[in-house]
C-alpha positions as CSV (number, residue, x, y, z in Angstrom):
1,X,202.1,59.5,63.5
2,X,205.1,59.8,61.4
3,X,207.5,61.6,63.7
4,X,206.3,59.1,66.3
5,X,207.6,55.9,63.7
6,X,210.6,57.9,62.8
7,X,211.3,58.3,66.7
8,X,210.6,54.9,67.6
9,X,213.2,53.4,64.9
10,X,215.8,56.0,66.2
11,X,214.6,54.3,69.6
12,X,215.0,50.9,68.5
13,X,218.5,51.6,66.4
14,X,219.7,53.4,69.3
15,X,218.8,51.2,72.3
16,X,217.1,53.9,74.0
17,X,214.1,52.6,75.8
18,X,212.2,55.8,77.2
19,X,211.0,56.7,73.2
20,X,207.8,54.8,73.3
21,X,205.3,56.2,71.1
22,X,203.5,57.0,74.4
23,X,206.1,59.2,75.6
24,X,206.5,60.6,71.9
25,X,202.9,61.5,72.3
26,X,203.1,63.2,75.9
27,X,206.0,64.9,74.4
28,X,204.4,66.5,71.4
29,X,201.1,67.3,73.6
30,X,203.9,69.1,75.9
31,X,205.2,70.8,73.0
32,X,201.3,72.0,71.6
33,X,200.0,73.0,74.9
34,X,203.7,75.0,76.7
35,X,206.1,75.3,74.2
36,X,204.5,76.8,70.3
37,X,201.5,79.2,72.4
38,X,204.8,80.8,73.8
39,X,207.0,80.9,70.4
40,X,203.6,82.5,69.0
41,X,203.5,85.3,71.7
42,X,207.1,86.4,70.8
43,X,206.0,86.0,66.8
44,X,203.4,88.2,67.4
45,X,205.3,90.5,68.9
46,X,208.8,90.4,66.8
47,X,210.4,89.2,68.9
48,X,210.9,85.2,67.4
49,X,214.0,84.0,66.2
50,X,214.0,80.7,64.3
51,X,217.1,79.3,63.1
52,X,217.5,76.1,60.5
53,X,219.1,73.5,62.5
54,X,219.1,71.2,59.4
């Protein structure tokens, strides 16, 4: 729930009215179910690349 508050005070600082929590949500359920099973497959076989973006 804390990315989802973080995201929603960018939201609210920014104007931006499509970051409800609810679409925060369907996002990160996106993210769980697509996007880390396929980042694990190329872990697991060497082939993952992460970079610090910070």
């Amino acid at each position: 729930d804390l990315i989802v508050e973080r995201i929603a005070g960018r939201a609210a600082a920014e104007g931006r009215v499509d970051d409800t929590p609810e679409t925060v949500r369907a996002r990160l359920r996106v993210y769980a179910e697509q996007t880390a099973p396929v980042a694990d497959h190329f872990a697991a076989i060497g082939k993952l690349v992460t970079v610090d973006g910070v």
